[in-house]
N, C-alpha and C positions, 0 to 999 in steps of 0.2 A: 693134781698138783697141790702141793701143802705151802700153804705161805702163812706167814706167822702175823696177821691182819694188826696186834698193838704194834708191831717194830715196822708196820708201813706206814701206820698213820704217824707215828716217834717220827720217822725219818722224814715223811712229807711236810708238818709243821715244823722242825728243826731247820728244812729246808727253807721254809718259808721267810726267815729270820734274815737269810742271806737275798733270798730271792721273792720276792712279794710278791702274789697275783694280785688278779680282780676278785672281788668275792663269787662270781660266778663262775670264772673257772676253778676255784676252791668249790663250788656245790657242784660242778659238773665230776669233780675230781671224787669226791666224797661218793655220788651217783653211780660212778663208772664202779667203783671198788665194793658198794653195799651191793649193786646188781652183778657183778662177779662174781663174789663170796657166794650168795644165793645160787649159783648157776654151777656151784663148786669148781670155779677157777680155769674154766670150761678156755681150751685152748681155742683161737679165731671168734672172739665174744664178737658177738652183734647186738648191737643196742639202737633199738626205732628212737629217730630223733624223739617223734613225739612224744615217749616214754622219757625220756633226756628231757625234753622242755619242761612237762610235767611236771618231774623231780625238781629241777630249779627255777620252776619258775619265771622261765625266762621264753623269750620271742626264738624262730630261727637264726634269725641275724646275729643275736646274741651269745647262743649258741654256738653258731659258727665262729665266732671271733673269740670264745672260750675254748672252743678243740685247738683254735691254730696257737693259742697262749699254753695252753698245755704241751703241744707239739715242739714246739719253738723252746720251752725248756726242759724238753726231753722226758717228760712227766704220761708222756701219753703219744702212741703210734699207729696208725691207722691200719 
């Protein structure tokens, strides 16, 4: 799959302007697309939570409530 990685990150903070997250789901979002890119865009990506906590620094709970703010704005599908 070839995705053009500056015009996803253009489009996710443009988006951002209209639609504000949490900073975590902004590091979970950043997370999911640098471990993607690495994985070359690898269709049905799986990602270990605790590879995701890791990354940002964050608790499960945290996490969890960063996937469903991504999900909720269409940003991220499970």
């Amino acid at each position: 799959m070839n995705i053009d990685l500056d015009k996803q990150f253009d489009e996710f903070y443009s988006r951002l302007d209209y639609f504000p997250l949490s900073t975590v789901a902004i590091s979970l979002y950043m997370a999911i697309l640098q471990i993607a890119k690495r994985r070359n865009w690898q269709a049905n990506l799986k990602i270990a939570n605790s590879i995701l906590q890791n990354k940002c620094s964050t608790n499960v709970s945290a996490l969890q409530r960063a996937r469903n703010e991504l999900i909720q704005n269409r940003l991220y599908s499970l």
